[in-house]
CHARMM-style PDB file with segment names, atoms N, HN, CA, C and O in Angstrom:
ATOM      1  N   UNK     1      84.667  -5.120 -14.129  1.00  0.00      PROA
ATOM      2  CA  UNK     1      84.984  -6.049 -15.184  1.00  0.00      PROA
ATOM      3  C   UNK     1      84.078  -5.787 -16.385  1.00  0.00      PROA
ATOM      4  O   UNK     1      82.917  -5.431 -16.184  1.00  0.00      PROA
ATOM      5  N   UNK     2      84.580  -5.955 -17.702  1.00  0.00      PROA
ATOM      6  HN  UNK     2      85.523  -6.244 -17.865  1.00  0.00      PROA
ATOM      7  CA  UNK     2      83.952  -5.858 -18.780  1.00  0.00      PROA
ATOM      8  C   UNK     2      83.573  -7.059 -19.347  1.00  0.00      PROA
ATOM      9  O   UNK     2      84.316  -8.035 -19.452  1.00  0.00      PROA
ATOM     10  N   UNK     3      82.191  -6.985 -19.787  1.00  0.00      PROA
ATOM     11  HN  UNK     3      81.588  -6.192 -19.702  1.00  0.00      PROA
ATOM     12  CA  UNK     3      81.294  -8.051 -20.328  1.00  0.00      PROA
ATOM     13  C   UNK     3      81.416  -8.778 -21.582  1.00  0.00      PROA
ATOM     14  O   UNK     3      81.051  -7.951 -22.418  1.00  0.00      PROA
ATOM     15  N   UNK     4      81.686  -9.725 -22.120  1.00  0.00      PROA
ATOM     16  HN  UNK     4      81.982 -10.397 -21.441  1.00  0.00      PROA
ATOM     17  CA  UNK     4      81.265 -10.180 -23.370  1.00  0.00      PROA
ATOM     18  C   UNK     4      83.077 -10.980 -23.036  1.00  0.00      PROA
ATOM     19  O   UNK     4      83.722 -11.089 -21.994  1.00  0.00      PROA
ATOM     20  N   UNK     5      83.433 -11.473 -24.747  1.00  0.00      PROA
ATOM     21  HN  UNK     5      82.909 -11.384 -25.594  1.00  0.00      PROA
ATOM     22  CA  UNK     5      84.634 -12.166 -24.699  1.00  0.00      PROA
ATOM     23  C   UNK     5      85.923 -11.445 -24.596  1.00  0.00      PROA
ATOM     24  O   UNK     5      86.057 -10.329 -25.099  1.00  0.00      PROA
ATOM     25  N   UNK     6      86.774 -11.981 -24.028  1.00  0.00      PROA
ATOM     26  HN  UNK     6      86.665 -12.888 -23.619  1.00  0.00      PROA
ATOM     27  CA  UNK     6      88.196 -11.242 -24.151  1.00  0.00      PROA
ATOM     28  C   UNK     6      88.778 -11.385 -25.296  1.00  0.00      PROA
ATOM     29  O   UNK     6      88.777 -12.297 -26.122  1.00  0.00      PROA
ATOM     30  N   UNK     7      89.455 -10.008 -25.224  1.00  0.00      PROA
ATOM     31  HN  UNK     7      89.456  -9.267 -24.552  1.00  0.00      PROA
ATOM     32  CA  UNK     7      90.435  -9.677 -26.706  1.00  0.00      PROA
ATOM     33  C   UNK     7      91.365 -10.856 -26.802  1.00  0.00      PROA
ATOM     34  O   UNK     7      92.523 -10.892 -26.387  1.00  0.00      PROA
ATOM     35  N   UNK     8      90.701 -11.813 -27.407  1.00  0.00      PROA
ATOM     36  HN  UNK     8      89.761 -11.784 -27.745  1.00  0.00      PROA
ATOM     37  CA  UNK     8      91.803 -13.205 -27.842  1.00  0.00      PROA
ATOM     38  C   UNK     8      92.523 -12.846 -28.430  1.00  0.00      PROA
ATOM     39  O   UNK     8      93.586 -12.823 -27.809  1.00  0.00      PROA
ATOM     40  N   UNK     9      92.684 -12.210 -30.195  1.00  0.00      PROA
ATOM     41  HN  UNK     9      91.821 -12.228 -30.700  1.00  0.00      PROA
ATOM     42  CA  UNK     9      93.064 -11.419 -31.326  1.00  0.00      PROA
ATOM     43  C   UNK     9      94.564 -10.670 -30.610  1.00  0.00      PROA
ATOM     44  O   UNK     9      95.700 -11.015 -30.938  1.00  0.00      PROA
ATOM     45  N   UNK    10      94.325  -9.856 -29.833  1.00  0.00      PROA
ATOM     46  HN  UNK    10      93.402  -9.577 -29.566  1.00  0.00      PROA
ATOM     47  CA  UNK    10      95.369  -8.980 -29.337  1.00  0.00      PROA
ATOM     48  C   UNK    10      96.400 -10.150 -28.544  1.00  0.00      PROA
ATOM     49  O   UNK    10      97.576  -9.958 -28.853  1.00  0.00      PROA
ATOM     50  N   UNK    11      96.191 -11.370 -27.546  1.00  0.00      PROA
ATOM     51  HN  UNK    11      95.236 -11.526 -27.295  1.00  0.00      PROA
ATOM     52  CA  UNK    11      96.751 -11.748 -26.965  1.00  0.00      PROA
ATOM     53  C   UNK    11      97.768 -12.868 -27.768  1.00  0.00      PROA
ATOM     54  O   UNK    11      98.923 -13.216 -27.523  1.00  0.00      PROA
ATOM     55  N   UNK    12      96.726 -13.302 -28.925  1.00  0.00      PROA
ATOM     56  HN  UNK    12      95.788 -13.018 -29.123  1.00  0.00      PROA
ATOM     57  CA  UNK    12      97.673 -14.393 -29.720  1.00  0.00      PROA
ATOM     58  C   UNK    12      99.024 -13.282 -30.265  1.00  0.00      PROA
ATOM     59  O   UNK    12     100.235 -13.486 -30.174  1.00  0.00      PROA
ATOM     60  N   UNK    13      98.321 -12.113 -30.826  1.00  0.00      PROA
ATOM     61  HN  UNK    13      97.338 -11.947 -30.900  1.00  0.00      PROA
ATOM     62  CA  UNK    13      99.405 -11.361 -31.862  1.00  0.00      PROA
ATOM     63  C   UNK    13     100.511 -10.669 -30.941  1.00  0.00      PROA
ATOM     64  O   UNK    13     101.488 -10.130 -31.461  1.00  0.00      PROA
ATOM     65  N   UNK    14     100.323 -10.700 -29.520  1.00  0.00      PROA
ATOM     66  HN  UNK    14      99.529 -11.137 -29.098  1.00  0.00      PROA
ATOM     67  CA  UNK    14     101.268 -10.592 -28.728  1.00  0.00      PROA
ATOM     68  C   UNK    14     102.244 -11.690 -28.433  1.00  0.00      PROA
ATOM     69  O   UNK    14     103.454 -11.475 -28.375  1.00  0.00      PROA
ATOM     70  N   UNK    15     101.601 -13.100 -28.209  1.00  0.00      PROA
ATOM     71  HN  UNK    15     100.617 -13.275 -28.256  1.00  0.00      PROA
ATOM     72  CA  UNK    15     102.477 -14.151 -28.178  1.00  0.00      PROA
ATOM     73  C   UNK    15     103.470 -14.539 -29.654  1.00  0.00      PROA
ATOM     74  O   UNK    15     104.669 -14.814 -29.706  1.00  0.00      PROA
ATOM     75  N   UNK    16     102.671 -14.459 -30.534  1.00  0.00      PROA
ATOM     76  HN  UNK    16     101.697 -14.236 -30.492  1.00  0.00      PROA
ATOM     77  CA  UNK    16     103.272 -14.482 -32.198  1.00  0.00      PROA
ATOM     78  C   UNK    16     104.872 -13.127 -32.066  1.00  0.00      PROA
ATOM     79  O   UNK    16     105.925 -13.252 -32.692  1.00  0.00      PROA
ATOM     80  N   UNK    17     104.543 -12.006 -31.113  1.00  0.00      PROA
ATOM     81  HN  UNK    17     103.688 -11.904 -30.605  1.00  0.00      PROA
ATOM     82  CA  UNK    17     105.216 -11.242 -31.335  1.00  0.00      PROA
ATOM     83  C   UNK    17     106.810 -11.773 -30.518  1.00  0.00      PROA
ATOM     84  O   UNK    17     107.933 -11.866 -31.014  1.00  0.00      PROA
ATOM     85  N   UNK    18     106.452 -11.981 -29.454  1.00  0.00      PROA
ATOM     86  HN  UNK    18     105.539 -11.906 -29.051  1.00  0.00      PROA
ATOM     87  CA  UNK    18     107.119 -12.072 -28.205  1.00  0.00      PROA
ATOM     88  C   UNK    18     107.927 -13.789 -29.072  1.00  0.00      PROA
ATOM     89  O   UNK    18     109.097 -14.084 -28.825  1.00  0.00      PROA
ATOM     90  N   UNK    19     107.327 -14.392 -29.716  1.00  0.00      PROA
ATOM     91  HN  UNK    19     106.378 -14.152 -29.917  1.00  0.00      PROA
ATOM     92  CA  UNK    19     108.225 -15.528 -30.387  1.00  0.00      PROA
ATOM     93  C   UNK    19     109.237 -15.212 -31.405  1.00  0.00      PROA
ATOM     94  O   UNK    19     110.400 -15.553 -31.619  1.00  0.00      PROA
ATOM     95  N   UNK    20     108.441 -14.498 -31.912  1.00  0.00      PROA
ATOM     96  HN  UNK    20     107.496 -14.221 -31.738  1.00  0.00      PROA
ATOM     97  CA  UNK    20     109.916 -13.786 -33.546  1.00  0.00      PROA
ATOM     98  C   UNK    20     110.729 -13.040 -32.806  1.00  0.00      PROA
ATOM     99  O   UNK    20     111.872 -12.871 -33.230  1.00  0.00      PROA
ATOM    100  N   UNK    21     110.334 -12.435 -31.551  1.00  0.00      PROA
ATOM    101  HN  UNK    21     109.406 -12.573 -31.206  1.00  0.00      PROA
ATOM    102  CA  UNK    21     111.649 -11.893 -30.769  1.00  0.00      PROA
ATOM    103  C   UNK    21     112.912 -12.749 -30.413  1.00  0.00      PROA
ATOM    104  O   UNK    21     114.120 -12.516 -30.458  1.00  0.00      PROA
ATOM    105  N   UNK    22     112.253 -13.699 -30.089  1.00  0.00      PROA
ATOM    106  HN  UNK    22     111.272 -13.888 -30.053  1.00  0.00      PROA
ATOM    107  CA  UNK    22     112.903 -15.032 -29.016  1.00  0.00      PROA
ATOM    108  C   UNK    22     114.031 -15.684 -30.567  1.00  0.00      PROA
ATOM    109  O   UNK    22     115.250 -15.840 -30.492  1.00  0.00      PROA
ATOM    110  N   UNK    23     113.312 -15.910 -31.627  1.00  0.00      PROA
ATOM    111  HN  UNK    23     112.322 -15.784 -31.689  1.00  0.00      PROA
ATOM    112  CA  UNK    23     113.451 -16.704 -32.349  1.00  0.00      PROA
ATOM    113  C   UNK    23     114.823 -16.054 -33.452  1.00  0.00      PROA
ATOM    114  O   UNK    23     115.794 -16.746 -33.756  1.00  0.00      PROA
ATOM    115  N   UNK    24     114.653 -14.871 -33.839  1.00  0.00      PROA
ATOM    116  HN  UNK    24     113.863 -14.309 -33.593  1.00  0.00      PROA
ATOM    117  CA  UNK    24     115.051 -14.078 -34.262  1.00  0.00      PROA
ATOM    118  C   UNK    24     116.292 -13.358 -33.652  1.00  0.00      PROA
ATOM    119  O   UNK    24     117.315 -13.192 -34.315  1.00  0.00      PROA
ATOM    120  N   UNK    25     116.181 -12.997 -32.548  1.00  0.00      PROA
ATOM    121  HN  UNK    25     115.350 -13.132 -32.009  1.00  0.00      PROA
ATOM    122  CA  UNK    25     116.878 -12.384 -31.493  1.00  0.00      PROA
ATOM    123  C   UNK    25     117.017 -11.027 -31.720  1.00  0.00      PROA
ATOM    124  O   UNK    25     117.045 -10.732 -32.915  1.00  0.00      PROA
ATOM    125  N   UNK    26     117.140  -9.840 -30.707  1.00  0.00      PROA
ATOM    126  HN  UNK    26     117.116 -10.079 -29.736  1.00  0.00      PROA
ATOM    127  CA  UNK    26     117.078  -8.637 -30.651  1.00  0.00      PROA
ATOM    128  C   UNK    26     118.264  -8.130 -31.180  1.00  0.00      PROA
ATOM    129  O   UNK    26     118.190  -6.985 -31.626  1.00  0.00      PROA
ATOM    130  N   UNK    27     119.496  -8.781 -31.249  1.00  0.00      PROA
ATOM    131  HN  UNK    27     119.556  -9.711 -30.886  1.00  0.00      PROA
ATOM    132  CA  UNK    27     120.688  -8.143 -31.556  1.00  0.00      PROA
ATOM    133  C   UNK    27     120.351  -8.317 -33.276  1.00  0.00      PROA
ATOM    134  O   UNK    27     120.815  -7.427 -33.989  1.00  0.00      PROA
ATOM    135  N   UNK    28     119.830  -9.054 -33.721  1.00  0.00      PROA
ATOM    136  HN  UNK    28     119.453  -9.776 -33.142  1.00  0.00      PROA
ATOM    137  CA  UNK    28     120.027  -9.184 -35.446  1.00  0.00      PROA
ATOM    138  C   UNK    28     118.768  -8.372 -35.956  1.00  0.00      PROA
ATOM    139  O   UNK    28     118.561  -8.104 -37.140  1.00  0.00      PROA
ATOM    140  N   UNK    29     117.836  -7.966 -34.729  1.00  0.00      PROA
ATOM    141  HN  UNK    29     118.005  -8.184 -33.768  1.00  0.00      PROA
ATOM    142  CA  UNK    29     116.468  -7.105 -35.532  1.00  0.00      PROA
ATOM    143  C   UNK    29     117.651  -5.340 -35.167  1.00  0.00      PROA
ATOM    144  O   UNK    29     117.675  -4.379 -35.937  1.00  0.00      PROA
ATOM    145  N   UNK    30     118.396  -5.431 -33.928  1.00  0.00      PROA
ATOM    146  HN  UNK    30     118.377  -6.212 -33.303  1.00  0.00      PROA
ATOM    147  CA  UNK    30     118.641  -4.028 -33.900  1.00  0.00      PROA
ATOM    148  C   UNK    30     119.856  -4.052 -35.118  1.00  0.00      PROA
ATOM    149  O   UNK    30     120.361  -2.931 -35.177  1.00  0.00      PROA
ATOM    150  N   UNK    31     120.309  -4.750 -35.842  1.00  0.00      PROA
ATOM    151  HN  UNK    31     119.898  -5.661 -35.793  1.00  0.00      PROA
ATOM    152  CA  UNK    31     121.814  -4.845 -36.585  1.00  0.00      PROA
ATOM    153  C   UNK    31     120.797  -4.511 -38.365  1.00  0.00      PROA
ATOM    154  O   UNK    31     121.302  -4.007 -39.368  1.00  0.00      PROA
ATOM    155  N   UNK    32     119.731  -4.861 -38.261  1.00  0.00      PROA
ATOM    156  HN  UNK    32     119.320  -5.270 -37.446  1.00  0.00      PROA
ATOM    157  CA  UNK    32     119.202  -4.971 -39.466  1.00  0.00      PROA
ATOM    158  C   UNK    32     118.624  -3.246 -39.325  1.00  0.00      PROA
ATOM    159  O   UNK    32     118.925  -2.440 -40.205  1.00  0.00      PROA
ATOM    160  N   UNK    33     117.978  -2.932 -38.404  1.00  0.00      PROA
ATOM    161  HN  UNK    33     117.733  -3.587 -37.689  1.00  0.00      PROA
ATOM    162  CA  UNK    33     117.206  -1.417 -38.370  1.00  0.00      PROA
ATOM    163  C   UNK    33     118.369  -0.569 -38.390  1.00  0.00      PROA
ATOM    164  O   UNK    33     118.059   0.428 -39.042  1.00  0.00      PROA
ATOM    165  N   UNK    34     119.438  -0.494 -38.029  1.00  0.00      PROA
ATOM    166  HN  UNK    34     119.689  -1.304 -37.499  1.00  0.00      PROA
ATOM    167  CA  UNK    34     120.645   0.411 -37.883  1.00  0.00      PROA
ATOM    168  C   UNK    34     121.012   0.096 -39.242  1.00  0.00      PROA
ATOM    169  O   UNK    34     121.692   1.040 -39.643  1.00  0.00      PROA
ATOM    170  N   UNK    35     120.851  -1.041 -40.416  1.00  0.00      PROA
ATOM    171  HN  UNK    35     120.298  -1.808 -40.091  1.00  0.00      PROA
ATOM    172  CA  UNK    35     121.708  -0.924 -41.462  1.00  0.00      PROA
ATOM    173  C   UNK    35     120.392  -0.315 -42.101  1.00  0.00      PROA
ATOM    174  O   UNK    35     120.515   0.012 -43.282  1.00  0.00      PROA
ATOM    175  N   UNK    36     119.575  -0.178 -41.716  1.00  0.00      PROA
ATOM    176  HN  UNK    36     119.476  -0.444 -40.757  1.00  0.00      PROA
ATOM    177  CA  UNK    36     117.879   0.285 -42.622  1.00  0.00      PROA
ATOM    178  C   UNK    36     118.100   2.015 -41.827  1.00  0.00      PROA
ATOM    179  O   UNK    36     118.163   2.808 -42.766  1.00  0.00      PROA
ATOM    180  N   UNK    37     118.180   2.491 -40.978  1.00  0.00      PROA
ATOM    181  HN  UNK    37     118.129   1.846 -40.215  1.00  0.00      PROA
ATOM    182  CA  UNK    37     119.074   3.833 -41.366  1.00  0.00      PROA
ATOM    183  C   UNK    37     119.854   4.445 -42.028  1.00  0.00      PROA
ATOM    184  O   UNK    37     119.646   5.477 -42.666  1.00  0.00      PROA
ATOM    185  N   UNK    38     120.987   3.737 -41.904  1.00  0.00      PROA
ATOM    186  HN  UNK    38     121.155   2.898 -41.386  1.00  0.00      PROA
ATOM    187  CA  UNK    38     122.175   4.305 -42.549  1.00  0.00      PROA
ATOM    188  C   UNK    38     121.521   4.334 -43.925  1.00  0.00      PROA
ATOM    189  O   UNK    38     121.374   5.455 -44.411  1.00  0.00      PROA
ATOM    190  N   UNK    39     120.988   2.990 -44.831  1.00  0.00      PROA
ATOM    191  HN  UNK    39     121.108   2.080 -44.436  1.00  0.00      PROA
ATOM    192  CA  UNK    39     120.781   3.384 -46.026  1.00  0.00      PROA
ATOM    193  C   UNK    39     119.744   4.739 -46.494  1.00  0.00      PROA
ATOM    194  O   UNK    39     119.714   5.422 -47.518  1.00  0.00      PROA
ATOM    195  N   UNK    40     119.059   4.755 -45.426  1.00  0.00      PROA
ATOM    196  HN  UNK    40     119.083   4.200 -44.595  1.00  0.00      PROA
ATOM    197  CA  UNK    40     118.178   5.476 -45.472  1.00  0.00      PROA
ATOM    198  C   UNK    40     119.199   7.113 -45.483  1.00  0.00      PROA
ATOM    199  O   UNK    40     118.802   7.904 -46.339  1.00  0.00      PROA
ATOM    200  N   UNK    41     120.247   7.538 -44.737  1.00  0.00      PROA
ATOM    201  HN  UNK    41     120.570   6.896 -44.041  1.00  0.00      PROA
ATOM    202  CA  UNK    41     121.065   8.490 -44.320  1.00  0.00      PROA
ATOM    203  C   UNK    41     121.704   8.588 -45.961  1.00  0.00      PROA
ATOM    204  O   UNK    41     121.876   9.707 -46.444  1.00  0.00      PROA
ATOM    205  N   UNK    42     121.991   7.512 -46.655  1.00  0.00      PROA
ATOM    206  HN  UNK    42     121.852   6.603 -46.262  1.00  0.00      PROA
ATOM    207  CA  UNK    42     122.398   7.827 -47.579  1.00  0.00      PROA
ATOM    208  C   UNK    42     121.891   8.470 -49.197  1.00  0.00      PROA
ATOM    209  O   UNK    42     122.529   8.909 -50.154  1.00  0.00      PROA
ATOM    210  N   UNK    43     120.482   8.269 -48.933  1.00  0.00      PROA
ATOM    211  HN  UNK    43     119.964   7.912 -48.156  1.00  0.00      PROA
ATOM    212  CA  UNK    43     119.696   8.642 -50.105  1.00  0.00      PROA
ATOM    213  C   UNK    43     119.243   9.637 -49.623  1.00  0.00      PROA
ATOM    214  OT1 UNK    43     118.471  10.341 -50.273  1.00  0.00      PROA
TER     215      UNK     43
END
């Protein structure tokens, strides 16, 4: 075991993460990155 305090920092910005997933939902982050390709395909 390692000494001193645990990485709080990392565990909140994991829970913060794991909520905009929930909140947001995976189908409208993958619908937004596929239209952030294509534009990208086009320039």
């Amino acid at each position: 075991m390692e000494t001193g305090t645990p990485n709080i920092g990392s565990i909140i910005g994991l829970v913060a993460g794991l909520e905009y997933l929930t909140i947001v939902g995976r189908e409208r982050i993958e619908a937004h990155e596929l239209a952030l390709r294509a534009a990208l395909r086009r320039h």
